[in-house]
VOBA-1610 file (N, C-alpha, C; in pm, whole numbers, padded with zeros to 5 digits, always signed):
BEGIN
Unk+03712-03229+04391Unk+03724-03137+04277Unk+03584-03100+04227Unk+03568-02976+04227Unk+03420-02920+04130Unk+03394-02997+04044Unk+03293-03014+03985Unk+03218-03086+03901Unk+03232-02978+03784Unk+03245-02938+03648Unk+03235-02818+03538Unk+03099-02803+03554Unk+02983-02657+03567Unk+02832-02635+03524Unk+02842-02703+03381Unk+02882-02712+03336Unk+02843-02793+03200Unk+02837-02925+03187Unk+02889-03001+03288Unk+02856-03148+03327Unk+02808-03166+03359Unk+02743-03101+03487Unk+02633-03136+03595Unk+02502-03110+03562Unk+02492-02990+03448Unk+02279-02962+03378Unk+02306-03048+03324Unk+02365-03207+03282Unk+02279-03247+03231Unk+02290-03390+03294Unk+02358-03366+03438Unk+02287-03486+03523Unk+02190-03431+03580Unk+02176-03284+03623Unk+02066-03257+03719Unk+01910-03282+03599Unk+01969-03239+03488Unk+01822-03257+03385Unk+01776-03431+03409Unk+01865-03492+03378Unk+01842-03664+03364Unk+01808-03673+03506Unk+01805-03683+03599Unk+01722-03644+03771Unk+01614-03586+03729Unk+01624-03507+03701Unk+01452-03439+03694Unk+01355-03492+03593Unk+01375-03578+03519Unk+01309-03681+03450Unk+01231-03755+03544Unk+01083-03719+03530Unk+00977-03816+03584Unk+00918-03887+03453Unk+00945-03984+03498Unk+00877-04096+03372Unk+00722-04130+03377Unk+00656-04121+03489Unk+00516-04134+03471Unk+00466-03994+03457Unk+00500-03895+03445Unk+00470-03753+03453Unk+00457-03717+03257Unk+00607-03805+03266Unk+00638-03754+03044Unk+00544-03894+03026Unk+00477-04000+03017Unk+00414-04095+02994Unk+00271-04048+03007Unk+00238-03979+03097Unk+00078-03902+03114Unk+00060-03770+02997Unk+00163-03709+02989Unk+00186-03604+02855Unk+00171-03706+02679Unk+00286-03778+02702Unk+00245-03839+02540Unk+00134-03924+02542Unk+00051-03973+02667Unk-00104-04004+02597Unk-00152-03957+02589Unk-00183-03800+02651Unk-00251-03667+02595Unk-00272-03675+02461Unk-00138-03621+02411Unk-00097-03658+02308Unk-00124-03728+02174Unk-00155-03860+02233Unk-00213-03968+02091Unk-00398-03939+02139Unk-00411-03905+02248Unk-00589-03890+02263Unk-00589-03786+02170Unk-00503-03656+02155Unk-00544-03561+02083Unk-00523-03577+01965Unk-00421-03699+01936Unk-00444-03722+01777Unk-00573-03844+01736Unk-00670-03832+01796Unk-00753-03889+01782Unk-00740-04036+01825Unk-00642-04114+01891Unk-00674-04274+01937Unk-00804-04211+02047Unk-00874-04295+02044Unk-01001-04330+02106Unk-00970-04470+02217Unk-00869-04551+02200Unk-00900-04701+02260Unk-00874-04605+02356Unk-00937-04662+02470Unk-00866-04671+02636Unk-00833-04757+02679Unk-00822-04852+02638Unk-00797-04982+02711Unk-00581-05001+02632Unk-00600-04961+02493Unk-00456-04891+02440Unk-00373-04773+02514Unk-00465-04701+02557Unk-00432-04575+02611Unk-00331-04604+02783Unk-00465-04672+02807Unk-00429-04712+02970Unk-00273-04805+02915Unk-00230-04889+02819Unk-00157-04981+02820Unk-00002-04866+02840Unk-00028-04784+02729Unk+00099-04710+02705Unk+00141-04634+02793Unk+00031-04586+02925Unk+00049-04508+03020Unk+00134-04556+03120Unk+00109-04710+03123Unk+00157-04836+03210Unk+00325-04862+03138Unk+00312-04854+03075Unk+00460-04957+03010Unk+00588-04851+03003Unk+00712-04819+03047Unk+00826-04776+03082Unk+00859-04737+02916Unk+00863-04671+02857Unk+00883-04687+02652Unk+01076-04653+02731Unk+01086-04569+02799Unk+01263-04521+02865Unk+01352-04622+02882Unk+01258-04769+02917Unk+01358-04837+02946Unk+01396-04925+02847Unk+01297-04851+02773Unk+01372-04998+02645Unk+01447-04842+02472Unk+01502-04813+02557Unk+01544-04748+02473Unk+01725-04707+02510Unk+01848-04656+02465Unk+01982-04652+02557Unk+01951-04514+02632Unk+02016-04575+02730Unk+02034-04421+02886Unk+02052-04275+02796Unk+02142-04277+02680Unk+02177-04146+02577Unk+02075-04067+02559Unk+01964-04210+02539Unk+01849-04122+02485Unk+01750-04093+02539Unk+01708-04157+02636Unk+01574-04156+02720Unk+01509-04009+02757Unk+01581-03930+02757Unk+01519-03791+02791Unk+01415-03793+02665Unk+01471-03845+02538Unk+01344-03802+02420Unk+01248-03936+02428Unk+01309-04026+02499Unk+01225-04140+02487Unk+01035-04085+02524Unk+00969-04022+02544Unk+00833-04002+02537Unk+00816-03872+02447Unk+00860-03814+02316Unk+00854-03775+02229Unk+00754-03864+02085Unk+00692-03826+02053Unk+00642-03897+01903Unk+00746-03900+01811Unk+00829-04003+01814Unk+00930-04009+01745Unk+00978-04151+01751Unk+01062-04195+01629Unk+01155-04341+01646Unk+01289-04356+01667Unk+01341-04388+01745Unk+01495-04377+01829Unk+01533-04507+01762Unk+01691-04509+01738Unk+01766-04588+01731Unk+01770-04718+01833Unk+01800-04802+01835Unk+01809-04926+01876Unk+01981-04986+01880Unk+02052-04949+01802Unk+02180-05018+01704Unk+02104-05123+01636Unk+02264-05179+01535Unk+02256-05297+01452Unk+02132-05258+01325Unk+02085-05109+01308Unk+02061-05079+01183Unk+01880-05108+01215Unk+01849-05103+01351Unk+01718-05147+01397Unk+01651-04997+01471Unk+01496-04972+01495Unk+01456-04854+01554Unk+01365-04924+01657Unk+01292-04828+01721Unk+01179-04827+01834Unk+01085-04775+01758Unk+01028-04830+01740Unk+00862-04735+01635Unk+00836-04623+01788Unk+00759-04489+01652Unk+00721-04380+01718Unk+00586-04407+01828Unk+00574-04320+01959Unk+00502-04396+01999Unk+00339-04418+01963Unk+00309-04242+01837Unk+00161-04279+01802Unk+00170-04451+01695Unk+00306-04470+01586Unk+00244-04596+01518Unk+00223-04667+01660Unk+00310-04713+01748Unk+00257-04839+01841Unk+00159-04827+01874Unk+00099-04717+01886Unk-00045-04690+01975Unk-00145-04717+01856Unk-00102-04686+01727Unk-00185-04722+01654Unk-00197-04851+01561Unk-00125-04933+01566Unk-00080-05106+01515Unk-00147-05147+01672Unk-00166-05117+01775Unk-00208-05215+01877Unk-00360-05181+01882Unk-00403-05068+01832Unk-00539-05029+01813Unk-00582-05122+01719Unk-00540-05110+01576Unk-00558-05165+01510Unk-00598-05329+01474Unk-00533-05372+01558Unk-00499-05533+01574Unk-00617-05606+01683Unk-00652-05449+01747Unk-00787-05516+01790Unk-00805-05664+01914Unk-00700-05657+02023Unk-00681-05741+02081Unk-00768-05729+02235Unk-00769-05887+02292Unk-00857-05899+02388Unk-00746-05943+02487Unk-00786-05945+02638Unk-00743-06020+02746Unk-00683-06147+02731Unk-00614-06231+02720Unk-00611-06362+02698Unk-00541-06422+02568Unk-00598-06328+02468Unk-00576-06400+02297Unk-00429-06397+02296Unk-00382-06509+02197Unk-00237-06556+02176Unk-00199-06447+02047Unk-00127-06400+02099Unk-00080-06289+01987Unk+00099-06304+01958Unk+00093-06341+01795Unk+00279-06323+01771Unk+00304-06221+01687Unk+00422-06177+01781Unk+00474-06103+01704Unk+00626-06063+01631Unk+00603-06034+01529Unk+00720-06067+01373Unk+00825-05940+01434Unk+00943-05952+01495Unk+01023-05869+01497Unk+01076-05766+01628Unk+01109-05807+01769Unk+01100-05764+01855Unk+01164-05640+01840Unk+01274-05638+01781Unk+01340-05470+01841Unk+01377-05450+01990Unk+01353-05358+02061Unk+01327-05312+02168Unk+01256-05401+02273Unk+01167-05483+02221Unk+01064-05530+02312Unk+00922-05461+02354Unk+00925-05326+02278Unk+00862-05221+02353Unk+00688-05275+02346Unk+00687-05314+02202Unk+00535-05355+02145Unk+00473-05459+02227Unk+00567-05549+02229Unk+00572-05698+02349Unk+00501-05643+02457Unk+00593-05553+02510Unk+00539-05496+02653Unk+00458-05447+02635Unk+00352-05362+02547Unk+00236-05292+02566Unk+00103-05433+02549Unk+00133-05525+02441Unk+00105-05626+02420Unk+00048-05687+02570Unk+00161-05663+02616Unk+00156-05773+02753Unk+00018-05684+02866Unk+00090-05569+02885Unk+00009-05498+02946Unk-00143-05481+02885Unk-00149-05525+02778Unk-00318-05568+02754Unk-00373-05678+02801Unk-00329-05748+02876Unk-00343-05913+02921Unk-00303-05986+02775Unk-00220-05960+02672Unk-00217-06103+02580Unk-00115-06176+02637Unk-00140-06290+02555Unk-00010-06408+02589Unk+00072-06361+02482Unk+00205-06328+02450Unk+00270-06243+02358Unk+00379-06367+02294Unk+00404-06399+02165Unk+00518-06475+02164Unk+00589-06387+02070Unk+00686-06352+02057Unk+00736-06278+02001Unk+00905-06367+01920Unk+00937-06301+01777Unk+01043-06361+01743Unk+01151-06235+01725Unk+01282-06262+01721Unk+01370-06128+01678Unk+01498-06225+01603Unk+01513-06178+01489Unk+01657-06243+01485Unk+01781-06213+01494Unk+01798-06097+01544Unk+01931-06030+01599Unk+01982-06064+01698Unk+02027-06170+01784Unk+02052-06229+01868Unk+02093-06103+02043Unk+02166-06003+01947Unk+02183-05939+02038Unk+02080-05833+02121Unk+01968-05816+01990Unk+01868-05766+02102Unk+01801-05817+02141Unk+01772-05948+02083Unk+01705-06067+02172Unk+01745-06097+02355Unk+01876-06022+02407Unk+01898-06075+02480Unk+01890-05937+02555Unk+01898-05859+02507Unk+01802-05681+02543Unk+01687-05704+02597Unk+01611-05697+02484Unk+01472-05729+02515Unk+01426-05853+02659Unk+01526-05917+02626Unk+01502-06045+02765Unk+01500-05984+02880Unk+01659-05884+02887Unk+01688-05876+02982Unk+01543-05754+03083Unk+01501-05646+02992Unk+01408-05583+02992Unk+01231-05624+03065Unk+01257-05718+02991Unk+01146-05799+03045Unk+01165-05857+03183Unk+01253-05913+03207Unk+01298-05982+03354Unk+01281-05848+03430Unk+01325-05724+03392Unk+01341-05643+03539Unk+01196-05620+03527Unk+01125-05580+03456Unk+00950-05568+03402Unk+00837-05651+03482Unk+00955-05802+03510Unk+00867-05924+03532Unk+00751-05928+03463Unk+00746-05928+03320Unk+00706-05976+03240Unk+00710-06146+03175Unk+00587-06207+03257Unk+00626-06380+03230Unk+00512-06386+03145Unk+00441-06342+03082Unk+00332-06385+02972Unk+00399-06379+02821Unk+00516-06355+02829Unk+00617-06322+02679Unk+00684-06412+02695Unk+00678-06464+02580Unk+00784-06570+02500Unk+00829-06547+02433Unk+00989-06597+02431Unk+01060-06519+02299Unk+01160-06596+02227Unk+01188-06534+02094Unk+01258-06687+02041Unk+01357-06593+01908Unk+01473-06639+01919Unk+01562-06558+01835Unk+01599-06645+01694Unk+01535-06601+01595Unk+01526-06693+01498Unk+01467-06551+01362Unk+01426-06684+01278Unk+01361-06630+01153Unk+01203-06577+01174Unk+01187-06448+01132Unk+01012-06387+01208Unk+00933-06480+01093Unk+00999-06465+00983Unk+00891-06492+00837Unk+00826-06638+00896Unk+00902-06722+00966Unk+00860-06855+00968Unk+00746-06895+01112Unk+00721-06758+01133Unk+00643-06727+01208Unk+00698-06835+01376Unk+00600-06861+01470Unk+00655-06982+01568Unk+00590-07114+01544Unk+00597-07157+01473Unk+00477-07304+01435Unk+00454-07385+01550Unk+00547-07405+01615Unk+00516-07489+01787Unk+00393-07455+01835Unk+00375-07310+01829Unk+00305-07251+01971Unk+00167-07213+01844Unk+00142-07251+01719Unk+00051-07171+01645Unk-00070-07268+01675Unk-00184-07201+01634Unk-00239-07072+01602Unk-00252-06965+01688Unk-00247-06841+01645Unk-00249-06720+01690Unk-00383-06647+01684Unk-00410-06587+01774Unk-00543-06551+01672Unk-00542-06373+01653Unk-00398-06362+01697Unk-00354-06206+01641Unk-00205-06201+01605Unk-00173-06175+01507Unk-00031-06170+01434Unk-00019-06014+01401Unk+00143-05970+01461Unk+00187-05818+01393Unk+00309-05863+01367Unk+00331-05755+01269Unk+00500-05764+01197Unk+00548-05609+01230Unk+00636-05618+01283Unk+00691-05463+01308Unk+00784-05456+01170Unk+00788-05522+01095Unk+00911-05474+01045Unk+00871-05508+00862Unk+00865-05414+00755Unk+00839-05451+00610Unk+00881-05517+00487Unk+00812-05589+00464Unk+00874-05677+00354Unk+00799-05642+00221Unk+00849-05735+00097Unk+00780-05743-00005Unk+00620-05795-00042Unk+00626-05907+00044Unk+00476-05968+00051Unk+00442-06025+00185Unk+00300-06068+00188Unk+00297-06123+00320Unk+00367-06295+00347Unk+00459-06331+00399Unk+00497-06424+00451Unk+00324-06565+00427Unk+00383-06682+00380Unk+00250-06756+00397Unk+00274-06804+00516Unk+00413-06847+00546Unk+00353-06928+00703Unk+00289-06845+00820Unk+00313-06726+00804Unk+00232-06646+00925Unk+00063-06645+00894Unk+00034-06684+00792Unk-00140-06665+00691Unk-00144-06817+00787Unk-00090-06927+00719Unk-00093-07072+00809Unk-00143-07042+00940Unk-00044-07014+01032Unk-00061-06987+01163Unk-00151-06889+01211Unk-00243-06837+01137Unk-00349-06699+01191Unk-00421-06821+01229Unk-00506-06821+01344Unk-00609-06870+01382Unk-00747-06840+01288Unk-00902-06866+01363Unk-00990-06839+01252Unk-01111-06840+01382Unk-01133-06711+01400Unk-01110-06569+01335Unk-01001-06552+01344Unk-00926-06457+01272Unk-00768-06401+01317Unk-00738-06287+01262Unk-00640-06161+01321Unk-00630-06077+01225Unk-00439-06091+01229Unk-00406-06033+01117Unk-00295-06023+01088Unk-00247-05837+01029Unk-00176-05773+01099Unk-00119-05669+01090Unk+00024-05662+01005Unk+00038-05638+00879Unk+00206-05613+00826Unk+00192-05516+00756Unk+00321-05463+00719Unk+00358-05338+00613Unk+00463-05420+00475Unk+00370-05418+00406Unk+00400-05485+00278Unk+00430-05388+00164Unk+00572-05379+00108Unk+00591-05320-00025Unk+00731-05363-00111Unk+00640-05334-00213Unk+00777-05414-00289Unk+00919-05315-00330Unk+00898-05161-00265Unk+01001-05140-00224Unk+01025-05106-00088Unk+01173-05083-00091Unk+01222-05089+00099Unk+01207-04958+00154Unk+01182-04970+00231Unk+01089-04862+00350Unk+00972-04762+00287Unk+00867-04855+00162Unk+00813-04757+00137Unk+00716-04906+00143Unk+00650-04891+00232Unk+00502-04967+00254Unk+00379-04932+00247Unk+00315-05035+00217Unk+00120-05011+00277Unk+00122-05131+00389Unk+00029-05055+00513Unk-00002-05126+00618Unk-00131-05205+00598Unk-00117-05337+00559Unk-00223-05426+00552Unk-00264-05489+00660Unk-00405-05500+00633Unk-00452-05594+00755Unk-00564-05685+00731Unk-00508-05824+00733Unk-00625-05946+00710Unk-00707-06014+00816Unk-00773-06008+00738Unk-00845-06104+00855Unk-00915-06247+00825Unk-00917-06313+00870Unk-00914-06481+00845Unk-01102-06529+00932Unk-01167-06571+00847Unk-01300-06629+00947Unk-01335-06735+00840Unk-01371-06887+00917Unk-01379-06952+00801Unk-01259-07001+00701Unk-01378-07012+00595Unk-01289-07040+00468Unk-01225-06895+00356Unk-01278-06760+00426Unk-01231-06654+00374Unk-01139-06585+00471Unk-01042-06497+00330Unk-00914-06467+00379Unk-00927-06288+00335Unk-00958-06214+00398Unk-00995-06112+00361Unk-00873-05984+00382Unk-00840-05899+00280Unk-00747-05795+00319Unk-00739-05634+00269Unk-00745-05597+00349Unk-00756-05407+00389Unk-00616-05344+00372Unk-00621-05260+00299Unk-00511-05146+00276Unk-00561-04996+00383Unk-00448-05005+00502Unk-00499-04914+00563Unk-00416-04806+00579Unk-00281-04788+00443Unk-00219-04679+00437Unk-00133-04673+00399Unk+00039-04556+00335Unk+00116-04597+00400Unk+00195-04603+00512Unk+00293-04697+00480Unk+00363-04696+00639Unk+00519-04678+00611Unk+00613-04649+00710Unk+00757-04707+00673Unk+00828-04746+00815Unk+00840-04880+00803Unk+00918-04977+00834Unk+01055-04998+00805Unk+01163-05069+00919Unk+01296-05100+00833Unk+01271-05270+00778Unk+01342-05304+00771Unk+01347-05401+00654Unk+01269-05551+00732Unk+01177-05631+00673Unk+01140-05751+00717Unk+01287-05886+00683Unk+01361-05876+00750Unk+01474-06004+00650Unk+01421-06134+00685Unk+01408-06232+00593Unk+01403-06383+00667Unk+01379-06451+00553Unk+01329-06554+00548Unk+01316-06657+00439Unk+01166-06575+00364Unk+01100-06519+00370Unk+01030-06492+00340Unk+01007-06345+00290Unk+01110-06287+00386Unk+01115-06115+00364Unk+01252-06122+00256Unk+01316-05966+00283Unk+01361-05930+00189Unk+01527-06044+00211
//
């Protein structure tokens, strides 16, 4: 039986989706909005953002934009990721956690910088998303743990780079605990919901130093510490 033309443009469109082709376009993209890292640049060029997003949507998946997830969760757009991983200022090697998996997507660019990534989510069900994501990725430098983000991972601490994808009222202390020294720490802190400033501390010594670098909007930080 014929297929209807109205069924088939939009399998033949989803076929004609080259993913390293739309991945070379949106780093254009954040170069022209001024990111400068290359070593960020090269990460996002590398990392699949399609596959961690549902099949529905992936055609917009390399758009500057934030896609749904379910369970009331998003995919940050891809200039914030490009610009929270700029920001955070990471090296080859350094132990970096991070507050709130989602998608996994950050993890994975994370990873693709050489960090050791530990990451927490407490939605159990995308915890097991994100897993599964990673396994086809073969991504083994990520650790992951489905729990409370606020309480940061104390096993595996110090960190000597901490991000929070997700906004709360204040900064969490056990994640301040667990910053290493030097250390920086990346969150979107406000005391109302989804209306943040993106702070960023940094720890050397016996000083605890912190930068207002905008705002931001985030969905909700929940945990013993968040909202």
């Amino acid at each position: 039986m014929p297929v209807p033309a109205s069924a088939e443009q939009p399998r033949r469109q989803r076929r004609d989706i080259d993913p390293r082709r739309l991945r070379e376009r949106m780093v254009r993209g954040l170069a022209a909005r001024g990111l400068a890292d290359d070593a960020v640049l090269r990460a996002m060029l590398a990392v699949r953002r399609d596959l961690f997003v549902e099949e529905a949507l992936r055609c917009q998946a390399y758009e500057d934009i934030a896609l749904p997830i379910g369970l009331g969760q998003t995919i940050s757009q891809p200039s914030t990721v490009a610009r929270m991983t700029a920001l955070l200022d990471v090296r080859p090697g350094m132990r970096v956690l991070e507050v709130g998996t989602g998608s996994g997507y950050q993890s994975a660019v994370l990873a693709a910088l050489g960090c050791r990534v530990f990451t927490v989510e407490r939605l159990a069900e995308l915890c097991a998303r994100a897993q599964a994501v990673f396994r086809q990725l073969g991504l083994t430098s990520i650790r992951m743990r489905c729990g409370d983000g606020t309480l940061g991972m104390p096993g595996a601490a110090p960190f000597e780079r901490i991000i929070v994808t997700a906004g709360g009222p204040e900064v969490p202390r056990p994640l301040i605990e667990q910053l290493d020294s030097p250390g920086v720490l990346l969150i979107p802190v406000g005391k109302r919901r989804r209306e943040q400033r993106l702070i960023r501390i940094c720890r050397k010594g016996g000083q605890v130093l912190q930068e207002d670098l905008g705002p931001a909007v985030f969905v909700d930080l929940v945990g013993s510490h968040g909202w």
